[in-house]
Backbone bond lengths (Angstrom), bond angles and torsions (degrees), N, CA, C in turn:
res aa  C-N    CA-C-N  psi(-1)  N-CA   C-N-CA  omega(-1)  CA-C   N-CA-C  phi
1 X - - - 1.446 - - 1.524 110.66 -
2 X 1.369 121.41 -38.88 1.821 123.69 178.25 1.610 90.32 -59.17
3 X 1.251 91.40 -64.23 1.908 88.37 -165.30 1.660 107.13 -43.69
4 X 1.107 135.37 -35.70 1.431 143.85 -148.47 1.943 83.46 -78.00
5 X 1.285 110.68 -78.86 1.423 122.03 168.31 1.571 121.10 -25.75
6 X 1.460 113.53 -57.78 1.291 110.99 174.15 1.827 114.41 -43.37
7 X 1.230 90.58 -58.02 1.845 106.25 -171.91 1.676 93.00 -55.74
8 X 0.967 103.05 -60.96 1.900 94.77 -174.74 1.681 117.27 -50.00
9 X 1.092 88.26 -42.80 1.600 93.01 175.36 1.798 113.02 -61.29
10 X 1.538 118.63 -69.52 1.119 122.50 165.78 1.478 136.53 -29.56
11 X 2.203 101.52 -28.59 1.570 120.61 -178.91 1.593 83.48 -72.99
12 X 1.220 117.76 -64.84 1.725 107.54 -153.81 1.501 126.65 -50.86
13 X 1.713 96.22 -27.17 1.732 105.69 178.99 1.177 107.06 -74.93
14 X 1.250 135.61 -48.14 1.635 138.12 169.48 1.510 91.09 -54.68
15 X 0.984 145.23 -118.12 1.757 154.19 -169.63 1.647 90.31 10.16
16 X 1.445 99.06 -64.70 1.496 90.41 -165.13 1.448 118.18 -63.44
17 X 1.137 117.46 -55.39 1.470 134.38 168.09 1.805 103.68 -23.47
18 X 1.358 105.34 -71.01 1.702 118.52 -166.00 1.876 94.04 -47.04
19 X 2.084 101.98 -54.78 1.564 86.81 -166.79 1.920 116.21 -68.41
20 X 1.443 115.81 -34.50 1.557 103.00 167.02 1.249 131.16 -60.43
21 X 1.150 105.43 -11.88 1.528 100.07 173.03 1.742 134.18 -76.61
22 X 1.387 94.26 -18.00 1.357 112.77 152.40 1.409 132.11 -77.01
23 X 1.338 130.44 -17.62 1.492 150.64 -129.57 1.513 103.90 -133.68
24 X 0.981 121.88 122.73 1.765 136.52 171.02 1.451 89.98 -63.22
25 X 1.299 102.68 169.18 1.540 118.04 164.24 1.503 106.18 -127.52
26 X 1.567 133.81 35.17 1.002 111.32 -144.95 1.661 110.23 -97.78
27 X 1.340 123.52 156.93 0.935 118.38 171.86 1.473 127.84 -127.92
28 X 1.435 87.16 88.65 2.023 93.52 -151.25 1.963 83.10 -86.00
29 X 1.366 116.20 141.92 1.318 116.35 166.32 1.264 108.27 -88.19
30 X 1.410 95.46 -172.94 1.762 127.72 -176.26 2.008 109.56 -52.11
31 X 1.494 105.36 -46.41 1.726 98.74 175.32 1.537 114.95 -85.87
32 X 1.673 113.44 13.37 1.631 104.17 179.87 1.528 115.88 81.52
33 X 1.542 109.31 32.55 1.256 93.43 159.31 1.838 122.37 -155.51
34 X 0.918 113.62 -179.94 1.694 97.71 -159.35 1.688 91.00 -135.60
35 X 1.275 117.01 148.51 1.540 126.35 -155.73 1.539 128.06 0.73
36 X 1.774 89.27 50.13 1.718 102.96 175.57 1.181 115.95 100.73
37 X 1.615 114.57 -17.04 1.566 115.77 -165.94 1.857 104.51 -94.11
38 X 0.705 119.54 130.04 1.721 125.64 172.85 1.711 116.04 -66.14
39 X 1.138 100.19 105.48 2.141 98.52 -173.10 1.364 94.90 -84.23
40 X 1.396 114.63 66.53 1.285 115.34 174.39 1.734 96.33 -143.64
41 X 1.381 127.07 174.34 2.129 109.23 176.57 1.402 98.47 116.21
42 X 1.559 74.87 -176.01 1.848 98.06 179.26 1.853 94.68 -100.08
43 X 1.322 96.53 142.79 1.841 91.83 -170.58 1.707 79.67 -134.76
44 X 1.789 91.88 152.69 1.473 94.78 -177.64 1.678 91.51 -134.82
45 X 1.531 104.34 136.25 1.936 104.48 -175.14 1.476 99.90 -83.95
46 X 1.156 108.90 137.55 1.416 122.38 158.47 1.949 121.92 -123.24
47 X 1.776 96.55 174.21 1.377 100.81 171.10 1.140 133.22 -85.05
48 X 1.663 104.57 -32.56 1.381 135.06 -157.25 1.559 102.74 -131.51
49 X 1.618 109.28 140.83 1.249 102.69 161.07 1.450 121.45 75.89
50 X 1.054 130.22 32.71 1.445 127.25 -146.76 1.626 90.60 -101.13
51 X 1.891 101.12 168.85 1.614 101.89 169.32 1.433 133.82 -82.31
52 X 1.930 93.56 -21.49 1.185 133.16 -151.43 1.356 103.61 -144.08
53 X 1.699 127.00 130.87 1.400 110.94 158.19 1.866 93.08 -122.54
54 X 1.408 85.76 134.96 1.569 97.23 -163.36 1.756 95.53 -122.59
55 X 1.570 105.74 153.25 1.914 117.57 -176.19 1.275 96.68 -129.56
56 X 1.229 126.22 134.09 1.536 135.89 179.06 1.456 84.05 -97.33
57 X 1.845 102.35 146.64 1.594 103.74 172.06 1.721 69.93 -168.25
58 X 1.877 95.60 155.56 1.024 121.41 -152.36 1.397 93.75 -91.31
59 X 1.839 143.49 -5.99 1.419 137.33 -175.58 1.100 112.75 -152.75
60 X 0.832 115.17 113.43 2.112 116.48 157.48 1.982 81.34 112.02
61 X 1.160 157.80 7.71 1.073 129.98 162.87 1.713 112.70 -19.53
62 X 1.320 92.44 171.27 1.907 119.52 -179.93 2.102 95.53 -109.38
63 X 1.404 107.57 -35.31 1.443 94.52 165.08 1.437 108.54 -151.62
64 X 1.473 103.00 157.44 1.317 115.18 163.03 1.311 123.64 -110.29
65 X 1.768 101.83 125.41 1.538 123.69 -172.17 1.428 120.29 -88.59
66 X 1.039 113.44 118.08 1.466 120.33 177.16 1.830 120.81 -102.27
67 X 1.334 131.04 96.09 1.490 113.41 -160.34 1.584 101.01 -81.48
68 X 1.346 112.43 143.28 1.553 104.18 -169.73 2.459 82.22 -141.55
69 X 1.490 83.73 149.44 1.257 102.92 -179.93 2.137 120.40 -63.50
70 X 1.515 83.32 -31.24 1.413 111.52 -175.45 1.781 130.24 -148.86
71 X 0.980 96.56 134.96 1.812 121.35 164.08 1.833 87.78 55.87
72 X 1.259 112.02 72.18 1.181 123.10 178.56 2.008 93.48 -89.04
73 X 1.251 84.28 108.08 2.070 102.76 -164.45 1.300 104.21 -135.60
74 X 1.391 126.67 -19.78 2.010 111.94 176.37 1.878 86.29 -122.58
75 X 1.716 72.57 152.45 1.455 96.01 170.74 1.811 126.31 -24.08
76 X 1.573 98.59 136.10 1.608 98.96 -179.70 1.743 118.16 76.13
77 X 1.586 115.61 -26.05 1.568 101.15 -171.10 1.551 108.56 -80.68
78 X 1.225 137.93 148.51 1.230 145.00 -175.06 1.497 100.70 -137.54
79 X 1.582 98.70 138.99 1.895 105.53 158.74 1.174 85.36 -149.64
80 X 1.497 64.49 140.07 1.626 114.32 -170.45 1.692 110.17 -67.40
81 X 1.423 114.79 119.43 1.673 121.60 171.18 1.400 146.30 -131.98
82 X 1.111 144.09 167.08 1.281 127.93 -160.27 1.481 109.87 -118.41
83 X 1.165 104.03 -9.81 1.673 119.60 -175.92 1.527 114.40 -159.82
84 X 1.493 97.21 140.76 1.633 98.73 171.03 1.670 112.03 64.45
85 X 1.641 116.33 43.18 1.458 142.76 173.72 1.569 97.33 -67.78
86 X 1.139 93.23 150.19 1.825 119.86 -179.28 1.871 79.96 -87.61
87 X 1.321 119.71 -73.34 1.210 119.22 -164.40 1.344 103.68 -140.30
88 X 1.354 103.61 169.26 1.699 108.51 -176.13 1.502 115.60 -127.44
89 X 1.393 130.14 141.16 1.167 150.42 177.44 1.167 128.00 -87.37
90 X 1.338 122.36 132.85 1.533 110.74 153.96 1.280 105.08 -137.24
91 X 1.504 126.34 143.92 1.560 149.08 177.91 1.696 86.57 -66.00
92 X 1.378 104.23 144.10 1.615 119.61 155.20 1.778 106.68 -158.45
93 X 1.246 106.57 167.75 1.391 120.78 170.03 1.660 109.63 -80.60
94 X 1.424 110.92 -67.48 1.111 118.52 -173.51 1.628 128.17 -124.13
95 X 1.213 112.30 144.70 1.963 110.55 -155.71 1.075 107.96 111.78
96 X 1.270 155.22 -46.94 1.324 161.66 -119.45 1.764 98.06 -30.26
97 X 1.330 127.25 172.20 0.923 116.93 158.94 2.108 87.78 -116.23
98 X 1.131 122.23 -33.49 1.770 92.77 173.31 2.222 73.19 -145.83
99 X 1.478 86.57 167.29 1.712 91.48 166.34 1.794 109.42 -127.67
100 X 1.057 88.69 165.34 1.625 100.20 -155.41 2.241 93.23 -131.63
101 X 1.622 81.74 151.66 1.947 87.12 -174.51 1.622 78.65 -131.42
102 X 1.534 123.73 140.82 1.318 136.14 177.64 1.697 96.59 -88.86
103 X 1.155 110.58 124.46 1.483 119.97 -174.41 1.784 101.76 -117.66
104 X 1.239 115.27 163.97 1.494 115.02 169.82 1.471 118.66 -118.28
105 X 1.314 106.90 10.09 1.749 119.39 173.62 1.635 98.96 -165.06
106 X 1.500 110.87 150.61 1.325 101.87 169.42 1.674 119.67 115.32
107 X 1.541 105.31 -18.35 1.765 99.12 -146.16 1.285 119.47 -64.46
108 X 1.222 117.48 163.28 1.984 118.12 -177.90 1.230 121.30 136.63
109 X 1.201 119.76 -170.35 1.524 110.89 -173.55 1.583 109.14 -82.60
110 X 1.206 116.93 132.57 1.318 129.19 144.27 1.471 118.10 -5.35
């Protein structure tokens, strides 16, 4: 019976482990933004150092990204920059801090 318990116990930490590791934790609020920062701006991708590590996935995102050329001002729109970024990005598989689906109408939180 210990042994039976151990294994159950040990299944749930792996289970859990395997499913967060896919999974943002993010907690973007009600005005669109996540530890003060606005996911709205000019965002510039990087390798290193980022503000944000963000996972594009095709369902259930935490936001929807819209890339717009200009005055990226409501929730979700981003243009893309090389200097003088509101915030900075980096692509990852796993960790995310929130994940994002590139939409062409629509963008914002879920």
């Amino acid at each position: 019976m210990k042994q039976w318990s151990k294994l159950a116990a040990i299944a749930l930490v792996v289970s859990t482990f395997a499913w967060s590791a896919g999974t943002a934790w993010a907690d973007i609020d009600d005005s669109c933004t996540l530890n003060g920062v606005p996911l709205h701006g000019k965002v510039k991708f990087v390798d290193s150092f980022p503000d944000f590590k963000v996972k594009v996935v095709s369902s259930f995102p935490d936001l929807k990204v819209k890339h717009v050329t200009s005055f990226p001002d409501d929730c979700g729109e981003w243009q893309i920059v090389d200097s003088f970024p509101d915030f900075t990005v980096k692509f990852v598989d796993s960790f995310p801090d929130f994940t994002i689906k590139y939409v062409d109408s629509f963008p914002g939180v879920n």
